[in-house]
C-alpha positions as CSV (number, residue, x, y, z in Angstrom):
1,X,-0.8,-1.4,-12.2
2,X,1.0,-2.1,-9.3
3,X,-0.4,-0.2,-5.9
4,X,1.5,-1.3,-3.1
5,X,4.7,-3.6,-1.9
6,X,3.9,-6.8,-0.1
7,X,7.0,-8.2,1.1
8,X,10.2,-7.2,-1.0
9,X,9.6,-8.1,-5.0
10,X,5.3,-8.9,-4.6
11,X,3.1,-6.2,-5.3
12,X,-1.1,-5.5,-4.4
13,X,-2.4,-4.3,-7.8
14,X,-5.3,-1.7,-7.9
15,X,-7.6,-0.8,-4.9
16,X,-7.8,-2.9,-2.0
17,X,-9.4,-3.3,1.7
18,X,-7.5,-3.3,5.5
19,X,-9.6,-5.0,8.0
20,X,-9.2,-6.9,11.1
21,X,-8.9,-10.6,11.4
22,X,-12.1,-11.7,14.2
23,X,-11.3,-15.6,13.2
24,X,-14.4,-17.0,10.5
25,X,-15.2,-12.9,10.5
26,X,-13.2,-9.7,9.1
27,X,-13.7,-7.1,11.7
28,X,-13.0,-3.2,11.6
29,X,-9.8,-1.8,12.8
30,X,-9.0,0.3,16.4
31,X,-8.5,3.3,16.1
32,X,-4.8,3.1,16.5
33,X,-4.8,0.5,13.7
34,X,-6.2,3.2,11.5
35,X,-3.5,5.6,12.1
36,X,-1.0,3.0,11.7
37,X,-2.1,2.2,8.1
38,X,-3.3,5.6,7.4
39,X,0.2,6.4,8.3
40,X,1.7,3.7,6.2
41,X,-0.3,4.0,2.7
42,X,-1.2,7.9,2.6
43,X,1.8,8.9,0.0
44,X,1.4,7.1,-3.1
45,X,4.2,4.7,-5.2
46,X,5.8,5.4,-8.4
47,X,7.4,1.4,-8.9
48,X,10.8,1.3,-10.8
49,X,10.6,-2.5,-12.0
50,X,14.7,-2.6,-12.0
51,X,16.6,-6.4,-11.3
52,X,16.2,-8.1,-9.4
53,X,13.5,-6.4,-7.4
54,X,11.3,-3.2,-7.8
55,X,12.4,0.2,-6.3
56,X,9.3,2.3,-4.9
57,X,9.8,6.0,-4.2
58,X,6.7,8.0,-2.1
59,X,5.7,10.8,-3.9
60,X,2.9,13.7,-3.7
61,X,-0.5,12.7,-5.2
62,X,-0.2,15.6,-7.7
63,X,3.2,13.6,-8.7
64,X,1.6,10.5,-9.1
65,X,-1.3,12.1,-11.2
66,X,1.7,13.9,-13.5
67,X,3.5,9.7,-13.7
């Protein structure tokens, strides 16, 4: 199922990894890279697929659990 928005109507499906781009190499993040996306992905998605575009709300993970 879909996990989270990438851009405004594509969609990551099921787990995936945030890493740092070294050039040939993924690299780990700073420390204030990890907060950002901590920040960003900690509340889960409940995806409305409405026309022309999906409609995300955050919710609680107990929420999500109960969807």
């Amino acid at each position: 199922p879909p996990n989270r928005l990438y851009g405004p109507t594509d969609f990551f499906a099921g787990p995936f990894l945030i890493c740092g781009d070294g050039g040939e190499d993924l690299i780990s993040l700073t420390d204030s890279q990890i907060t950002k996306y901590e920040k960003k992905y900690h509340s889960p998605l409940i995806f409305l697929e409405l026309y022309p575009k999906p409609i995300t709300l955050k919710c609680t993970p107990e929420l999500y659990a109960k969807c």
